[in-house]
C-alpha positions in Angstrom: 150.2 139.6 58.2 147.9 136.5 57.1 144.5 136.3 57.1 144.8 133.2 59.5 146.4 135.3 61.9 143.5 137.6 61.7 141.0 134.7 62.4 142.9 133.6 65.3 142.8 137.6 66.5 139.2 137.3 66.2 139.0 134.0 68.0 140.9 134.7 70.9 139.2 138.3 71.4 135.7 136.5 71.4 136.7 133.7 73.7 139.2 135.5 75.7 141.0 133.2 76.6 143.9 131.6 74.5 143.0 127.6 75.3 139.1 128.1 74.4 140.6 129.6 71.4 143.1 127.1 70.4 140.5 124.1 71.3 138.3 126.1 68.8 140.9 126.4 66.3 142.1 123.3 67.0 145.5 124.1 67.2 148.1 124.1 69.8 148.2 127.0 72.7 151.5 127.9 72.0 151.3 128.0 68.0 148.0 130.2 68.9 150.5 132.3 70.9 153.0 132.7 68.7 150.6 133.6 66.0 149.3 136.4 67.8 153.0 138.0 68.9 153.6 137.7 65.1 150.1 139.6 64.7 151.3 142.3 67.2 154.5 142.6 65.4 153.1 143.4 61.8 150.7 145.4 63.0 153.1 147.7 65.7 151.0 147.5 68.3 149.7 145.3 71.2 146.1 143.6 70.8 145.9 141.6 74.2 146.9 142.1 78.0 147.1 139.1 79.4 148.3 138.1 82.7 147.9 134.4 84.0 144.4 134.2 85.0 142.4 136.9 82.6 142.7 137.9 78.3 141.4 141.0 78.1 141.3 143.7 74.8 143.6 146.7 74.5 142.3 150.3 72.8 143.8 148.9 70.0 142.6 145.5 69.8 138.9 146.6 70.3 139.4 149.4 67.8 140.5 146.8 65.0 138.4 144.0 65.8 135.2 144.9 64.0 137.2 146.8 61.0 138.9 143.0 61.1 135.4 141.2 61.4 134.3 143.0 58.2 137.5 142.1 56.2 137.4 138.6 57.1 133.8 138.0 56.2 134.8 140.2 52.6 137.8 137.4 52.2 135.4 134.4 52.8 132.8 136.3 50.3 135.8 136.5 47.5 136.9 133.1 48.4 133.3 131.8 47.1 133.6 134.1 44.1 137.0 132.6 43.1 135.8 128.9 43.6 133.0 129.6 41.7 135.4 131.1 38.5 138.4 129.0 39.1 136.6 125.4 38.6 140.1 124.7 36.9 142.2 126.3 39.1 144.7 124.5 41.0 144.1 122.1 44.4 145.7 122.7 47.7 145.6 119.8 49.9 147.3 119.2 53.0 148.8 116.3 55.1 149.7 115.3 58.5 152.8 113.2 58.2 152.2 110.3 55.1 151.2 111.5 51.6 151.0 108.4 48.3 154.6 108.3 46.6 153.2 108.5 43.7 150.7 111.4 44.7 152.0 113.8 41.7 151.9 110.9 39.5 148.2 110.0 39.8 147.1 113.6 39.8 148.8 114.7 36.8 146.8 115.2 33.6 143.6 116.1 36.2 144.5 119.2 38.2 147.7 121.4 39.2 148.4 120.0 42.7 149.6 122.3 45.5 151.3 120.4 48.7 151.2 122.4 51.3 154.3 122.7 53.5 152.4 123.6 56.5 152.7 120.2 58.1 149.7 120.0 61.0 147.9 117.3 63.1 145.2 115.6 61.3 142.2 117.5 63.2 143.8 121.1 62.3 144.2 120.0 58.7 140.3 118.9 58.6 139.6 122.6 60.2 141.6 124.3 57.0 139.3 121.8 55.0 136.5 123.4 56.5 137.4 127.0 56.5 138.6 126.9 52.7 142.1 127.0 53.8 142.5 123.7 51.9 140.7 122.0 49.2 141.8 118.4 50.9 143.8 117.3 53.6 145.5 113.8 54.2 144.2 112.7 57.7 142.6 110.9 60.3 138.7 112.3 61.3 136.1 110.6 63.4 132.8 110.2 61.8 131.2 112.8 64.4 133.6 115.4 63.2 133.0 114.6 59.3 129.0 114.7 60.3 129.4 117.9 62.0 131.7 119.6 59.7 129.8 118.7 56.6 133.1 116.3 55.7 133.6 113.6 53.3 136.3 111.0 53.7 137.7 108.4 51.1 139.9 105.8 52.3 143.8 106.1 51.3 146.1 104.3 52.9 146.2 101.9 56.1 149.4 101.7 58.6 149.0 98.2 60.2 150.6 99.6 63.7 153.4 97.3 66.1 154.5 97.2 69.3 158.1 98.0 70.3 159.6 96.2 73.2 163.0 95.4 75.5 164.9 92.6 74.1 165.0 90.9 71.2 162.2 88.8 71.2 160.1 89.4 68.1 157.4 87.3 68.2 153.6 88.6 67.8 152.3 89.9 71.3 148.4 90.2 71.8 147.0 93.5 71.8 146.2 93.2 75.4 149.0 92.7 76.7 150.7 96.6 74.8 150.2 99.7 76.6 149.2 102.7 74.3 150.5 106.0 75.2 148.2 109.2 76.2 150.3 112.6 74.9 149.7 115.7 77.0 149.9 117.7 74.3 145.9 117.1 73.4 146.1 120.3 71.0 148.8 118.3 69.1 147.8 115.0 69.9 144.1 114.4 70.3 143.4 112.0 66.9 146.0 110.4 68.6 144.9 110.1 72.0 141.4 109.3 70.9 142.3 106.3 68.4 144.5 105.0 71.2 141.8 105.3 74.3 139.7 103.6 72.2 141.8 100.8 71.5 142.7 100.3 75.4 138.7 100.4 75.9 138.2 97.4 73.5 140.9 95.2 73.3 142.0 95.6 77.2 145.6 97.5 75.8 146.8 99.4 79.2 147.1 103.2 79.2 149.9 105.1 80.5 149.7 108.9 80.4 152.8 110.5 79.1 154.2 114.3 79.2 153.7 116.6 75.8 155.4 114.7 73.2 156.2 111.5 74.8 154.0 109.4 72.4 156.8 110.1 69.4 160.3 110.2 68.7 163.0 109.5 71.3 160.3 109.9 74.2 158.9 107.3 73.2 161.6 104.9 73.0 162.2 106.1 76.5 159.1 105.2 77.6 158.9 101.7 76.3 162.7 101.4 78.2 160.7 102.3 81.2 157.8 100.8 81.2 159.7 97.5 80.5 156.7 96.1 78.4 155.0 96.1 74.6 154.0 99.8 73.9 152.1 100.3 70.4 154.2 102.9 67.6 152.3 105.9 66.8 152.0 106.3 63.2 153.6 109.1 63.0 156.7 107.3 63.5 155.8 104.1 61.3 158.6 103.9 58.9 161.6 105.5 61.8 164.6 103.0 62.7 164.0 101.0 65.4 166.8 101.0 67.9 169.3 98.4 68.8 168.1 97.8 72.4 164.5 97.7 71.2 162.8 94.9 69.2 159.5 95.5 66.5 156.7 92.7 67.5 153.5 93.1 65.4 150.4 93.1 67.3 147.7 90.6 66.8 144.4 89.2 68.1 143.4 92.4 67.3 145.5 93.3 64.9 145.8 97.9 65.0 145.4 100.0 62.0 145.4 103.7 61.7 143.6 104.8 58.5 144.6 107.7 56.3 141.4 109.5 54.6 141.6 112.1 51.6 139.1 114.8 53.1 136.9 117.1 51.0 134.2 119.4 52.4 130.9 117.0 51.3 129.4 120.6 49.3 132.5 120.8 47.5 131.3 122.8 44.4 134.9 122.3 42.0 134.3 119.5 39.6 138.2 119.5 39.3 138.9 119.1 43.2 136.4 115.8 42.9 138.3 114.7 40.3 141.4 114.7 42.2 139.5 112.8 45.1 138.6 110.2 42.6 141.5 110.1 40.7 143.7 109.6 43.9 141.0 107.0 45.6 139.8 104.9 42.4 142.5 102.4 43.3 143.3 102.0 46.9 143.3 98.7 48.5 141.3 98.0 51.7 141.6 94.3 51.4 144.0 94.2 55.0 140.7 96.4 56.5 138.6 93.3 55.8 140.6 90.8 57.5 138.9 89.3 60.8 141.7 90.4 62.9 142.3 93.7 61.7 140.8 96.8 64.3 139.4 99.9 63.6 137.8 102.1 66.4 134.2 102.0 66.0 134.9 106.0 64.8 136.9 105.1 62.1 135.1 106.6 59.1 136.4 103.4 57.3 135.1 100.4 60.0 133.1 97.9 59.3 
């Protein structure tokens, strides 16, 4: 039993219903599902009946949920004390699907750096930022999130995106005259979605609306087999091997780029966490941001 579990318990009992839940968790319906069977299991007994239209409280579930309530709000209350005593203790921060090379390397001699294994999309790493699950997460966040979530974001890295397409003509294609792909999946792909919507808005890119998961992996390919025309790489498969059949054209006229920020909470109260965000940030390069053909979505905590 993990205290995340426990605040997804309490989410899902207030909301009843799992997607309110999960879109306030920001975290995918069926992780939020899976969380709570685990929940059930730990605990021996059955919090939720649930049938396809209604979420509604057992005995049980009603008799924990305040006894719960009371031991989350005495974790958050010892989570303070402990940040507040361990100035020098280590740093847990979190990424999506890029982290620096030489991450360990520019840290060391500042703080002991945790990675975190649990590898999540960039708006659920932002919520662990926010809820002291992390001290940092490596990500992509909208300025209206980091305004309403009390967020900072440094600039740390910048994936110029491409556009794969049939045959083997490489040559640059204008941006629009790619399609952009719309994922399904909005729990797991809304950064996504909404850095992608925005550059169909403003450069004229086409849409096409895809089934959960099409935007990645061999989906993807599959869809820019189909569609028969330029479709824009999602970053999370910027460095993957591009097939045979398929051909990498880079973009240009606008030219794409998906920003990676290193998020802290903006009240963050550990000296030794802001030296990790300024040890890690001192040195990045956003000379390619400042080119006239580079595009950022007006959103982008880092345009200009």
């Amino acid at each position: 039993m993990e205290l995340r579990q426990l605040r997804y318990f309490v989410a899902v009992a207030e909301e009843l219903s799992y997607a309110r839940a999960a879109e306030r968790l920001r975290i995918a319906g069926p992780s939020l599902s899976q969380q709570i069977k685990a929940l059930e299991r730990d605990l021996g007994t059955r919090l939720f009946d649930r049938d396809r239209r209604t979420v509604a409280l057992t005995p049980a579930g009603s008799l924990l949920l305040p006894r719960v309530k009371v031991l989350l709000d005495q974790a958050d209350d010892l989570r303070r004390t402990a940040m507040g005593l361990s100035a020098s203790g280590p740093v847990r921060l979190g990424y999506v699907s890029w982290r620096p090379a030489s991450l360990e390397e520019l840290t060391a001699g500042t703080a002991q750096l945790i990675v975190d294994a649990w590898v999540l999309p960039s708006h659920a790493q932002a919520a662990r930022v926010v809820d002291g699950g992390l001290d940092l997460a490596i990500c992509w966040v909208p300025v209206s999130v980091l305004a309403e979530e009390k967020l900072e974001a440094r600039l740390l890295g910048a994936d110029r995106l491409y556009a794969l397409s049939t045959g083997s003509d490489a040559a640059p294609v204008r941006a629009r005259d790619t399609t952009v792909l719309i994922d399904a999946d909005e729990s797991s792909w809304s950064s996504w979605n909404r850095w992608a919507l925005a550059m169909a808005a403003e450069t004229g890119a086409r849409v096409e609306h895809v089934s959960e998961g099409g935007s990645t992996g061999q989906a993807y390919y599959h869809h820019v087999r189909r569609l028969g025309r330029p479709v824009v790489n999602n970053p999370k498969s910027q460095t993957a091997p591009v097939p045979p059949d398929l051909t990498a054209r880079p973009i240009r006229h606008p030219a794409p780029y998906w920003t990676w920020s290193l998020v802290s909470r903006g009240d963050e109260p550990r000296p030794v966490v802001r030296a990790v965000v300024e040890a890690l940030t001192r040195s990045v390069d956003r000379h390619c941001l400042d080119d006239p053909d580079a595009w950022l979505p007006p959103e982008d905590p880092h345009h200009r």
